[in-house]
SESELO-776550 format. One record per residue: x, y, z of N, C-alpha, C in turn; residue in three letters. Coordinates in steps of 0.05 Angstrom, whole numbers, plus 5000, padded with zeros to 4 digits. Example, Ala and Ser with C-alpha at 12.3 -4.5 7.8 and 13.67 -1.06 7.14 Angstrom:
REM SESELO-776550
> 5264 | 4886 | 5156 | 5246 | 4910 | 5156 | 5264 | 4934 | 5156 | Ala
> 5257 | 4955 | 5142 | 5273 | 4979 | 5143 | 5258 | 5001 | 5157 | Ser
END
This chain:
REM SESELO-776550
> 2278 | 7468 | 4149 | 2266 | 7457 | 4173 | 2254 | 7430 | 4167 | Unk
> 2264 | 7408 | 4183 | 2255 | 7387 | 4178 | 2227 | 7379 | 4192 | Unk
> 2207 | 7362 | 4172 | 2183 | 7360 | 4183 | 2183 | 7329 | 4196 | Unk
> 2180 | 7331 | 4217 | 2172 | 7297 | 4232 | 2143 | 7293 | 4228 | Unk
> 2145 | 7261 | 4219 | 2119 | 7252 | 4216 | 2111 | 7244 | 4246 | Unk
> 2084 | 7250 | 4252 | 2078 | 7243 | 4282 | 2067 | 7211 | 4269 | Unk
> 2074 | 7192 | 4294 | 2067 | 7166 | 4285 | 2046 | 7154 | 4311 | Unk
> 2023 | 7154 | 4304 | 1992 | 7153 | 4327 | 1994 | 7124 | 4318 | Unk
> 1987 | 7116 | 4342 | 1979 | 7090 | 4355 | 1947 | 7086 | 4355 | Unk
> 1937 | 7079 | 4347 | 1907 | 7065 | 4351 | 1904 | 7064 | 4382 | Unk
> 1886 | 7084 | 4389 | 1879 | 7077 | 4412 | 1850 | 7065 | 4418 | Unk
> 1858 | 7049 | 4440 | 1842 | 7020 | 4449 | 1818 | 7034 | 4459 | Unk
> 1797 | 7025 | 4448 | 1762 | 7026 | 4461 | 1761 | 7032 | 4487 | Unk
> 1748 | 7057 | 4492 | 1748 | 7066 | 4511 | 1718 | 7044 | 4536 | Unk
> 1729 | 7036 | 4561 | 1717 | 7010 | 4566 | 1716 | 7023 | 4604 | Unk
> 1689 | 7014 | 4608 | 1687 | 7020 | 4644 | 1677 | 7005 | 4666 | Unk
> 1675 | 6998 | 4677 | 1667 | 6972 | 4695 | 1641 | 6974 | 4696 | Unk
> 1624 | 6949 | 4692 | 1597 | 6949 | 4698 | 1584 | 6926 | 4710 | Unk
> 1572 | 6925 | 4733 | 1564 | 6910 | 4745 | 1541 | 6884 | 4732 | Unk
> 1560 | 6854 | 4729 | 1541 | 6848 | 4713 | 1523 | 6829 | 4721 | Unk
> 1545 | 6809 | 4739 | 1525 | 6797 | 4746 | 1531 | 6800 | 4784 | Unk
> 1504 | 6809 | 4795 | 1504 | 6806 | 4822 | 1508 | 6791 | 4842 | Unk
> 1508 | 6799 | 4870 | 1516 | 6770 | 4891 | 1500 | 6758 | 4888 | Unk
> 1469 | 6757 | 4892 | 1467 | 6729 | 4893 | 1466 | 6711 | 4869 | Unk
> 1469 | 6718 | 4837 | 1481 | 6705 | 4819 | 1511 | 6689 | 4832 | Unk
> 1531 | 6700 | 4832 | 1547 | 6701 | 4842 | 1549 | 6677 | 4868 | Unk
> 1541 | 6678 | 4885 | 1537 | 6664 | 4910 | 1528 | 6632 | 4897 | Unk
> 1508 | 6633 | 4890 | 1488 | 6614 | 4882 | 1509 | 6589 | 4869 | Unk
> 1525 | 6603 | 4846 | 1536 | 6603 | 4827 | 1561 | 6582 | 4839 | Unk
> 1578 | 6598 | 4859 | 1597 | 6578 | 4883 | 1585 | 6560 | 4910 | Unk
> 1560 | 6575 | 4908 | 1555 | 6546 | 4935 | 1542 | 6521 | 4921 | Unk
> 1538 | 6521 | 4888 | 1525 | 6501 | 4875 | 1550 | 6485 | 4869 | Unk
> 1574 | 6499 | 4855 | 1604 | 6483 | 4859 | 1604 | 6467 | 4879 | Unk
> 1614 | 6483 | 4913 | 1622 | 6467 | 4936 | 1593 | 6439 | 4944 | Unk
> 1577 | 6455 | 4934 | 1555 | 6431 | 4942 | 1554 | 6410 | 4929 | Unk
> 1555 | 6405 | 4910 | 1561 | 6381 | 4875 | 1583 | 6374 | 4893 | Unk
> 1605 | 6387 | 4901 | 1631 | 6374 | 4912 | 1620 | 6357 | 4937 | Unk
> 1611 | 6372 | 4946 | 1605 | 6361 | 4980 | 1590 | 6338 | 4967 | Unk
> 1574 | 6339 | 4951 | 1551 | 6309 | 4946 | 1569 | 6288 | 4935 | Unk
> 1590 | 6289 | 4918 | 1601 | 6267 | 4913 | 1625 | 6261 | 4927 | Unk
> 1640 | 6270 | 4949 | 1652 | 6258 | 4970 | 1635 | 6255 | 4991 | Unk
> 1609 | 6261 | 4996 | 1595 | 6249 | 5020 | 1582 | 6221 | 4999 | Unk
> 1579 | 6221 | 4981 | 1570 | 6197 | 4964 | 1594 | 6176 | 4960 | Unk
> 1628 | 6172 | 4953 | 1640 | 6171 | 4958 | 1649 | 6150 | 4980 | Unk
> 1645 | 6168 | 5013 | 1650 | 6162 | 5041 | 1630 | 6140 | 5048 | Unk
> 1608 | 6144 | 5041 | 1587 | 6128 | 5042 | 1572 | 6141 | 5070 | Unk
> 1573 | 6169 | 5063 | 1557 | 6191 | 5094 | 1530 | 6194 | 5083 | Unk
> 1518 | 6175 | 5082 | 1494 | 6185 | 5081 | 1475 | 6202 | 5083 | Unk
> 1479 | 6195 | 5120 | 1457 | 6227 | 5117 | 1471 | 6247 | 5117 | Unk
> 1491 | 6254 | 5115 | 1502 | 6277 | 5102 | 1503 | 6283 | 5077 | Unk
> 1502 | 6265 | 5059 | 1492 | 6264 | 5029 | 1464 | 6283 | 5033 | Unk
> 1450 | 6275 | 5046 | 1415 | 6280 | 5046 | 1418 | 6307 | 5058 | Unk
> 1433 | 6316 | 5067 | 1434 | 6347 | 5088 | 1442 | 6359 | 5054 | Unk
> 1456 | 6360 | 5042 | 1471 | 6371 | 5017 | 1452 | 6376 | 4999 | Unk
> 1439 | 6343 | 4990 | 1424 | 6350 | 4968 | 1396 | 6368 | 4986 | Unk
> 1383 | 6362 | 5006 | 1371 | 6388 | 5011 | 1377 | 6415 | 5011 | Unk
> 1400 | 6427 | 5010 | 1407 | 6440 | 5022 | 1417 | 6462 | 4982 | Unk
> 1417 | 6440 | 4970 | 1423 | 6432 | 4940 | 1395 | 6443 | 4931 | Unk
> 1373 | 6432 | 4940 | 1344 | 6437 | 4925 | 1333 | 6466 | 4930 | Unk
> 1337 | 6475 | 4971 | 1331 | 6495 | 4971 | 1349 | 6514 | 4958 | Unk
> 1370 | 6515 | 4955 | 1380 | 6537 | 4939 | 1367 | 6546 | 4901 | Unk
> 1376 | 6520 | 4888 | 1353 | 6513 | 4871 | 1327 | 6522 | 4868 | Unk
> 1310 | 6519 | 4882 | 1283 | 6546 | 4889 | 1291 | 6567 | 4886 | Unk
> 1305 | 6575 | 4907 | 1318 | 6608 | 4902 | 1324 | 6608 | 4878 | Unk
> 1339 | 6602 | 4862 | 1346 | 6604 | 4849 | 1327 | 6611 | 4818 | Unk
> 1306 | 6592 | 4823 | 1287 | 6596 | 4796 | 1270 | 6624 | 4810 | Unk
> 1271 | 6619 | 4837 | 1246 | 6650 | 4842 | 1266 | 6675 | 4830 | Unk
> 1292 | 6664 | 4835 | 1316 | 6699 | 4823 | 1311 | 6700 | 4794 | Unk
> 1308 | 6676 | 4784 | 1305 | 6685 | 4752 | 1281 | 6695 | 4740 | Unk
> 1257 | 6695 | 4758 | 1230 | 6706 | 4757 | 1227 | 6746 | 4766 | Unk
> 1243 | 6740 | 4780 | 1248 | 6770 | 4798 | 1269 | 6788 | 4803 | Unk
> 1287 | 6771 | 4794 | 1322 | 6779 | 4803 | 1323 | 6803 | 4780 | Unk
> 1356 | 6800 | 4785 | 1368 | 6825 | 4765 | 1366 | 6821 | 4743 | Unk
> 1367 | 6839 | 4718 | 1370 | 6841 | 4695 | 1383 | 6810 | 4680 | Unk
> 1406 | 6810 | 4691 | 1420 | 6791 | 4684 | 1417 | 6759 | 4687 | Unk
> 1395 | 6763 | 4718 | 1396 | 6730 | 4732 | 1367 | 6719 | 4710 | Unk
> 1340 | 6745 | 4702 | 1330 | 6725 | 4700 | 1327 | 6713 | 4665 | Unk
> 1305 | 6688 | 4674 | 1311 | 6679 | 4649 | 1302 | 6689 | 4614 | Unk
> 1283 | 6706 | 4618 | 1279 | 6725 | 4588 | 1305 | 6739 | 4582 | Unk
> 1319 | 6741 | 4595 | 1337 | 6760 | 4592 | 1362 | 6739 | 4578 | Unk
> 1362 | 6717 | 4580 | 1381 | 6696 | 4560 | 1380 | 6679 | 4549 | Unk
> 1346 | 6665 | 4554 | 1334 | 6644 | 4542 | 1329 | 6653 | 4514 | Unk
> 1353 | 6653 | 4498 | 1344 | 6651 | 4465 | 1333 | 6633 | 4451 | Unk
> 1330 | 6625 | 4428 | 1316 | 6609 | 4407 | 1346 | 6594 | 4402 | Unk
> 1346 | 6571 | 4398 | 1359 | 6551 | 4387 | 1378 | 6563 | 4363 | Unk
> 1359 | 6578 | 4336 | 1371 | 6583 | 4323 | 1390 | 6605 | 4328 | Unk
> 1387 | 6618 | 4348 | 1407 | 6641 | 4350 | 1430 | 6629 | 4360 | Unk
> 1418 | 6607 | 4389 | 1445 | 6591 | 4405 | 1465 | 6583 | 4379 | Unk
> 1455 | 6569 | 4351 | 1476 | 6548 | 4341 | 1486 | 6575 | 4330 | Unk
> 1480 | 6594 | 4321 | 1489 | 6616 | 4301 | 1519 | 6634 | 4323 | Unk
> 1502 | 6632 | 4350 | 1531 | 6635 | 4367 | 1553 | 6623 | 4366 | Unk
> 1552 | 6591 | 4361 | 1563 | 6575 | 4365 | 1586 | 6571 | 4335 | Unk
> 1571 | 6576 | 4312 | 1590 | 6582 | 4290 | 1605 | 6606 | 4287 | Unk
> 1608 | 6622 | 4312 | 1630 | 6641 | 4315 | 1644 | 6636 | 4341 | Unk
> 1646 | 6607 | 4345 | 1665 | 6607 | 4372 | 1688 | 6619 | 4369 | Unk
> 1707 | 6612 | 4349 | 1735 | 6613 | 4348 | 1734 | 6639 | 4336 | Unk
> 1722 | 6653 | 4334 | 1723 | 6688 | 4326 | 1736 | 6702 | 4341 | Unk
> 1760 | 6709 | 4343 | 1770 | 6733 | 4364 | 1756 | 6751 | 4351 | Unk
> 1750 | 6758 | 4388 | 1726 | 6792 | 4380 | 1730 | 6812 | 4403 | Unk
> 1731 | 6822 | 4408 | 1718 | 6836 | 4432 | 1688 | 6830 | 4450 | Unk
> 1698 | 6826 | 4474 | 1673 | 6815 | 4492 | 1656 | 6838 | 4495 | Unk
> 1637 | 6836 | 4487 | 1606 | 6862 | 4495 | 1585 | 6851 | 4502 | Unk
> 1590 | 6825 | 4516 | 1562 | 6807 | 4519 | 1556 | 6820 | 4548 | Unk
> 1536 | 6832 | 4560 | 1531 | 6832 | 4589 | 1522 | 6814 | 4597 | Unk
> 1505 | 6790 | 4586 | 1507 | 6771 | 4616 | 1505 | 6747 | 4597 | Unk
> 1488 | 6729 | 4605 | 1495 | 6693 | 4593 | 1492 | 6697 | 4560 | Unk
> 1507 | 6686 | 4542 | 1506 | 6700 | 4511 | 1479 | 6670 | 4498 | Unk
> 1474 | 6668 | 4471 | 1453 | 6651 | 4472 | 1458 | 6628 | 4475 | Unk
> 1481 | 6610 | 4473 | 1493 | 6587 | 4483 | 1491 | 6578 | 4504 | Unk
> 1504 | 6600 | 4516 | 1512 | 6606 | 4553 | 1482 | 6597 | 4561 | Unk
> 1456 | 6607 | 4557 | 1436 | 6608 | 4569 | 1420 | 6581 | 4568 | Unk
> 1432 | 6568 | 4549 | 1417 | 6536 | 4549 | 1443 | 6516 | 4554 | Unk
> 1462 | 6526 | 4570 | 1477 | 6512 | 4594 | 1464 | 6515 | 4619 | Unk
> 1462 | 6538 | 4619 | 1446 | 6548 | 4647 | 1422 | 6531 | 4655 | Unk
> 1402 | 6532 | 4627 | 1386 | 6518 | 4634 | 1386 | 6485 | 4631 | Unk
> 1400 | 6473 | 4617 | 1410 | 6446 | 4630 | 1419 | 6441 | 4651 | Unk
> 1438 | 6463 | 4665 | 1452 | 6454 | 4684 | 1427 | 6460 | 4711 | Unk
> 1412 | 6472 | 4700 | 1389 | 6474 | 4727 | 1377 | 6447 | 4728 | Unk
> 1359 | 6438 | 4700 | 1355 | 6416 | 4701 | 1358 | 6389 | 4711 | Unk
> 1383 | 6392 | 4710 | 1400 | 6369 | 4720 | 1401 | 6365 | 4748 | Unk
> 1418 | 6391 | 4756 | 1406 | 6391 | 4783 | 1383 | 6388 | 4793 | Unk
> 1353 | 6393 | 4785 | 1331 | 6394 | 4797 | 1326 | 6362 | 4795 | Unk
> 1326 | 6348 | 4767 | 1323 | 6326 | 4771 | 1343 | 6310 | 4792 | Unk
> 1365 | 6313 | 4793 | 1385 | 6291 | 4813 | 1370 | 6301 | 4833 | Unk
> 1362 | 6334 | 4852 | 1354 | 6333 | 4877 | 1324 | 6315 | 4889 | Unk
> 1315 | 6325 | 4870 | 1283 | 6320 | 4867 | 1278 | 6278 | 4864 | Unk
> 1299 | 6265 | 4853 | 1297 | 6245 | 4848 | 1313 | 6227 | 4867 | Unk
> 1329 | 6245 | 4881 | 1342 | 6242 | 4916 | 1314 | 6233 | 4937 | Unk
> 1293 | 6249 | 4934 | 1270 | 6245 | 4949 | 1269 | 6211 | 4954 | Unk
> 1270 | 6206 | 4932 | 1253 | 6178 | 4919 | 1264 | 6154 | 4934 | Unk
> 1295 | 6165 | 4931 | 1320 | 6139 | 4929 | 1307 | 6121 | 4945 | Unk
> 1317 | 6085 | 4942 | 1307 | 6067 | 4962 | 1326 | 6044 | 4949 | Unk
> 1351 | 6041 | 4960 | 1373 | 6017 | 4953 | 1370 | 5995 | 4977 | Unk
> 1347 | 6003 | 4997 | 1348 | 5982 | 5012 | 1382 | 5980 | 5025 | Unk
> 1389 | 5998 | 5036 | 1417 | 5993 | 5056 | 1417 | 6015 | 5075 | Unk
> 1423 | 6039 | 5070 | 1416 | 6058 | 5082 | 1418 | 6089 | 5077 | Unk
> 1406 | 6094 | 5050 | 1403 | 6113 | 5040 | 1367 | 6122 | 5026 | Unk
> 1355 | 6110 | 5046 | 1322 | 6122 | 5031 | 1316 | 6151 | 5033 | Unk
> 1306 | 6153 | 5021 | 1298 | 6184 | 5008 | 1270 | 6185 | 5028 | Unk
> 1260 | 6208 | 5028 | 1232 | 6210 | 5052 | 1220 | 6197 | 5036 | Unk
> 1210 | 6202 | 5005 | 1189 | 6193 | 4993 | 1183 | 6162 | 4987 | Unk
> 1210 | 6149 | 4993 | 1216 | 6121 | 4976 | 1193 | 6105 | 4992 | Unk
> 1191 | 6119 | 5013 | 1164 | 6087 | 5028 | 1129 | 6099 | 5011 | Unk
> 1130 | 6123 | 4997 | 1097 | 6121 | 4988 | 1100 | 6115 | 4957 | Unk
> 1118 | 6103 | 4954 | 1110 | 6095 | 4922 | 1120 | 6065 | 4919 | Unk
> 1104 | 6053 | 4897 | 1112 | 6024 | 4889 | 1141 | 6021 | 4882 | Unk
> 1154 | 6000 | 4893 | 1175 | 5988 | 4892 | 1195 | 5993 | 4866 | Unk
> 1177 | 5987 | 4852 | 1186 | 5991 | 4812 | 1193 | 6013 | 4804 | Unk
> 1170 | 6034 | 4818 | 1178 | 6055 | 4817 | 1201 | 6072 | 4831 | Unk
> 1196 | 6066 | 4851 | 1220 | 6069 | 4864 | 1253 | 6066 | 4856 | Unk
> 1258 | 6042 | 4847 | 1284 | 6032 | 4841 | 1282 | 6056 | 4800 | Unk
> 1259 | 6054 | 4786 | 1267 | 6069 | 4767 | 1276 | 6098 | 4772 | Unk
> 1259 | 6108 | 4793 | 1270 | 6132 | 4806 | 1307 | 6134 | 4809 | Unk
> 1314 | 6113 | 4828 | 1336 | 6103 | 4834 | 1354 | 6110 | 4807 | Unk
> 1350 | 6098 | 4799 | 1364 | 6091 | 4768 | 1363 | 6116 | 4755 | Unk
> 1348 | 6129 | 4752 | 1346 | 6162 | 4741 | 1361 | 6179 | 4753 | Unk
> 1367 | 6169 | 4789 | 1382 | 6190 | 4796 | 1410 | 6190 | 4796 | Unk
> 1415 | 6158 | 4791 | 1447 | 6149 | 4782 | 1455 | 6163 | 4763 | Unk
> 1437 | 6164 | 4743 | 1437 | 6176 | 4713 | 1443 | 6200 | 4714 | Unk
> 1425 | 6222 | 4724 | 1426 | 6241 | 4720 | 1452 | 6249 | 4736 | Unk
> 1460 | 6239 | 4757 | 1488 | 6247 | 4775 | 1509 | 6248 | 4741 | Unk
> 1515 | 6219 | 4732 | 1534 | 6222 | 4711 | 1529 | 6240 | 4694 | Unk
> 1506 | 6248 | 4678 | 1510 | 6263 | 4660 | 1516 | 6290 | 4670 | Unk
> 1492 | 6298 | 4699 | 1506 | 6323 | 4709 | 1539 | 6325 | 4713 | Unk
> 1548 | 6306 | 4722 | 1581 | 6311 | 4717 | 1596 | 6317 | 4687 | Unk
> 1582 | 6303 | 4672 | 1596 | 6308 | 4647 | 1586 | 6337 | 4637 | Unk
> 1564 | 6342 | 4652 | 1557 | 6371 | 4637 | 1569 | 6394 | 4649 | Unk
> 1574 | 6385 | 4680 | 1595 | 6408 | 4691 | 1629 | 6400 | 4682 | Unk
> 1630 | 6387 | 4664 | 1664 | 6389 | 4655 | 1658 | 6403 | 4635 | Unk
> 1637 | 6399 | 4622 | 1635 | 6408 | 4588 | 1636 | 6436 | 4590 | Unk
> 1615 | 6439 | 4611 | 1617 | 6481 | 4624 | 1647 | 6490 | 4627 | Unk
> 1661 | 6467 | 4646 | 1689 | 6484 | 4653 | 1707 | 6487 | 4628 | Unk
> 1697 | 6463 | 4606 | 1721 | 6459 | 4585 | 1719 | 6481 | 4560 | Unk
> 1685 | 6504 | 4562 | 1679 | 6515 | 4540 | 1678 | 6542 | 4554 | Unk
> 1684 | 6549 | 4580 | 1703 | 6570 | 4595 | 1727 | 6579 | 4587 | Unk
> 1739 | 6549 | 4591 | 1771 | 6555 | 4578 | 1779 | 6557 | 4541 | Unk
> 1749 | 6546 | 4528 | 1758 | 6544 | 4508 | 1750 | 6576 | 4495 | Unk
> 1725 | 6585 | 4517 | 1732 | 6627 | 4511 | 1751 | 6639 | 4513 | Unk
> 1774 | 6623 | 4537 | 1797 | 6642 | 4540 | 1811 | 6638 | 4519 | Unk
> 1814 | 6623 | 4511 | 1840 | 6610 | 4490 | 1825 | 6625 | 4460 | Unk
> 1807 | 6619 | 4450 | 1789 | 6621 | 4429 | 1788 | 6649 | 4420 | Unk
> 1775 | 6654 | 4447 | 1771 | 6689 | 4433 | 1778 | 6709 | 4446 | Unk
> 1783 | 6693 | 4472 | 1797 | 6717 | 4490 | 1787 | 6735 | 4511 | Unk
> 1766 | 6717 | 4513 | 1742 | 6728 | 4540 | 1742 | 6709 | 4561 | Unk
> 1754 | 6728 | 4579 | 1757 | 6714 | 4602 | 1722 | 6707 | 4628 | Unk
> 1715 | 6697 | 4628 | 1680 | 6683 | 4633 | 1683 | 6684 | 4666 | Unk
> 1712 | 6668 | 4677 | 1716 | 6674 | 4701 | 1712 | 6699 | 4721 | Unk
> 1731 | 6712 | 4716 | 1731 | 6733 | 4731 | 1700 | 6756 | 4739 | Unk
> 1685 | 6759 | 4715 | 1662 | 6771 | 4721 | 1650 | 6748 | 4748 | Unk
> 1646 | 6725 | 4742 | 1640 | 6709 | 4754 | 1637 | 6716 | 4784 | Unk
> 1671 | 6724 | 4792 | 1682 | 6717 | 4818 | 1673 | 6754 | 4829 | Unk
> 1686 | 6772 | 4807 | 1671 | 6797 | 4817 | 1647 | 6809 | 4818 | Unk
> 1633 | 6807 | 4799 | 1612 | 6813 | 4787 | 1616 | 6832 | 4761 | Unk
> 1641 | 6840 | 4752 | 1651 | 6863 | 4742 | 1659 | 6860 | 4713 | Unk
> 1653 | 6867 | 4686 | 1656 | 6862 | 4667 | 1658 | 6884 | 4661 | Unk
> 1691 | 6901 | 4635 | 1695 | 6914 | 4618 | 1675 | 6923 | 4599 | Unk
> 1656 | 6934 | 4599 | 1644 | 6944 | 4576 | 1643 | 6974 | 4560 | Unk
> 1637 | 6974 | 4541 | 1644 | 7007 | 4523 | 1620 | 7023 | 4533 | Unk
> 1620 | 7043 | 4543 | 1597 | 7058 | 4550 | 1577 | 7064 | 4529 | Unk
> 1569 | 7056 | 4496 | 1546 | 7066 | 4497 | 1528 | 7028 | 4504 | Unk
> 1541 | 7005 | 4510 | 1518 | 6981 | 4528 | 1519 | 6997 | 4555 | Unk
> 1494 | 6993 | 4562 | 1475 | 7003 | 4580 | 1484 | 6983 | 4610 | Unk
> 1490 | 6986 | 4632 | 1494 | 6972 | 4654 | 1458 | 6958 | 4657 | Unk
> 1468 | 6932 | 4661 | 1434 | 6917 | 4670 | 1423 | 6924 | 4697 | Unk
> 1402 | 6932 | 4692 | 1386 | 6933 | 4727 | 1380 | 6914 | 4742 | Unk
> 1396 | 6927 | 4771 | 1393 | 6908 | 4791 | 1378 | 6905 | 4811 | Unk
> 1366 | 6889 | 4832 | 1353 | 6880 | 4838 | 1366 | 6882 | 4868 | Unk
> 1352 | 6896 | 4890 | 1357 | 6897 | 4920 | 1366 | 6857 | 4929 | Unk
> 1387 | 6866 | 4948 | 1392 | 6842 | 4957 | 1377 | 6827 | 4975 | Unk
> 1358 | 6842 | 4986 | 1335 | 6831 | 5011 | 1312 | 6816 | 4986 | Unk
> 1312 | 6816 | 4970 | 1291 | 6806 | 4952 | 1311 | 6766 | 4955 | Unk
> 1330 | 6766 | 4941 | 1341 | 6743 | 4946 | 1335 | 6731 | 4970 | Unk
> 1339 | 6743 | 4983 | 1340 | 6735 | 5019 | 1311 | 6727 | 5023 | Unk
> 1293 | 6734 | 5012 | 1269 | 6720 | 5008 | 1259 | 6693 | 4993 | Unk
> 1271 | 6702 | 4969 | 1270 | 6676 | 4954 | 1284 | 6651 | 4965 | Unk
> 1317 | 6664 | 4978 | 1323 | 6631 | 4990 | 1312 | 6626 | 5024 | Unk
> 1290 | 6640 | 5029 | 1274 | 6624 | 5051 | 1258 | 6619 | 5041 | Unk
> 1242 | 6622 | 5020 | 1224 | 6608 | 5009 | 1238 | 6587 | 5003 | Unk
> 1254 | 6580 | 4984 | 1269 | 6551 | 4977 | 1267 | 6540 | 5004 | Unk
> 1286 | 6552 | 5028 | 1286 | 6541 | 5061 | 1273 | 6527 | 5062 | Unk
> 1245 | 6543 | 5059 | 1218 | 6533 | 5074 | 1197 | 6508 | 5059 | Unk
> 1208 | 6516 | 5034 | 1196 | 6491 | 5024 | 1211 | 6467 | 5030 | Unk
> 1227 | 6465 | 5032 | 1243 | 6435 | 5037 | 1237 | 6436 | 5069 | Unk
> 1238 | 6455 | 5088 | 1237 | 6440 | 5105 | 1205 | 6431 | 5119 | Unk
> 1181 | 6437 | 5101 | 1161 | 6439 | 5096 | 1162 | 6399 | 5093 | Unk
> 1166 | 6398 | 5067 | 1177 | 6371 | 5048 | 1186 | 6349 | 5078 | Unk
> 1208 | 6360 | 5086 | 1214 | 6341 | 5100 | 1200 | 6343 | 5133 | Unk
> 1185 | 6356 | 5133 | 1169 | 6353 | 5168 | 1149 | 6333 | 5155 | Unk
> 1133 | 6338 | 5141 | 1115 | 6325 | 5124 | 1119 | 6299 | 5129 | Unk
> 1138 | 6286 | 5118 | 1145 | 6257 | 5104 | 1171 | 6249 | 5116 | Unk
END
C-alpha cells in the first residue's frame, strides 16, 4: 500500500473587518480634498468671494474637526496617534519592510502628517481673515490692523498655501509609496471605513454620529459669529 504524502499549504491569518475609521473622519477627510480644490480654482479664476465662501467654509469644518479629536472616536482623536518623535523616525526606518498591516488607525508618522496638515490648513484659513492686496480680495479683519501687518499676514498666507500644497503631494506620494513598499493599501479604509484586521486587535470605540453634528455647528457658528462681527 502506497503512502501519499499530504502536502499543506500555510494557511493565511485568519483576518475580519473592523470599523476603523468613522464617517465623520471619513467625510471631513473628502470635503477637505474638494475644498483645497475648490480654493485654488476659485483662486486661479480670480472668484473672489467665492474663494472667501470656501476658505470659511474650510475653517468651520476645521473646528469640527479639532472638537472630533477631543471627543470623537477612538481613532479620530488626537492621544490616540500623537506619538513622540522618536517612535515617528523609528516607524520611518521600517518603511520598506513588507509586513502585514495591523495598524488600526494613523501609525506614528501618519499622526504628525495629520497634524501638519491641520496646521497648515488652520494657518492658510485663519490668515485668509487678514488678507488686504488692495484689489479685491480683503479678508474681514484686514481693515483693524496696521498696514505692515497686514501685507506680512498676506505674505504668510501665500506661503503657507505653497507649502500646504507641497505637503498634500508629499501625503499622496507616501500613500502610494505604502502600496508599493509594503503593501498596505491606506486608501480604501479611507473611502470605507473598513480595515482587515486579526481578531485578537481589539475594534476602536466609536463615537455616536449626532456628537459630530454638534461639533460642525459649533465650527458653523463660530465663523459665522466671526463674520456678523466684522
Amino acid at each position: 500500500m502506497d503512502v501519499h504524502k499530504l502536502v499543506t499549504r500555510p494557511t493565511q491569518p485568519v483576518r475580519r473587518p473592523v470599523l476603523v475609521w468613522d464617517a465623520p473622519v471619513r467625510l471631513f477627510h473628502w470635503l477637505v480634498v474638494v475644498l483645497v480644490t475648490a480654493a485654488w480654482v476659485t483662486l486661479k479664476l480670480n472668484w473672489m468671494d467665492w474663494h472667501v465662501r470656501v476658505g470659511e467654509a474650510l475653517l468651520a469644518l476645521l473646528i469640527s474637526r479639532l472638537l472630533w479629536g477631543c471627543f470623537g472616536s477612538e481613532t479620530a482623536r488626537f492621544h490616540s496617534f500623537v506619538a513622540s518623535p522618536t517612535a515617528a523616525l523609528r516607524h520611518l526606518r521600517h518603511l520598506f519592510r513588507r509586513e502585514p498591516d495591523v495598524q488600526v488607525g494613523h501609525n506614528a508618522a501618519g499622526g504628525w502628517m495629520v497634524l501638519l496638515l491641520l496646521a497648515l490648513l488652520l494657518v492658510e484659513t485663519l490668515s485668509g481673515l487678514y488678507v488686504n492686496n488692495d484689489i479685491a480680495n480683503e479678508g474681514p479683519l484686514s481693515e483693524v490692523v496696521p498696514a505692515w501687518l497686514a501685507n506680512a499676514i498676506s505674505a504668510l498666507h501665500g506661503l503657507a498655501w505653497d507649502v500646504l500644497l507641497a505637503a498634500a503631494a508629499l501625503h499622496v506620494l507616501v500613500i502610494a509609496l505604502y502600496a508599493v513598499a509594503k503593501g498596505h493599501n491606506l486608501l480604501r479604509p479611507m473611502l470605507t471605513g473598513y480595515k482587515l484586521l486579526p481578531p485578537s486587535i481589539d475594534a476602536p470605540r466609536q463615537t455616536p454620529a449626532l456628537r459630530a453634528l454638534l461639533a460642525l455647528g459649533v465650527g458653523a457658528g463660530v465663523v459665522m459669529l466671526l463674520a456678523a462681527c466684522l
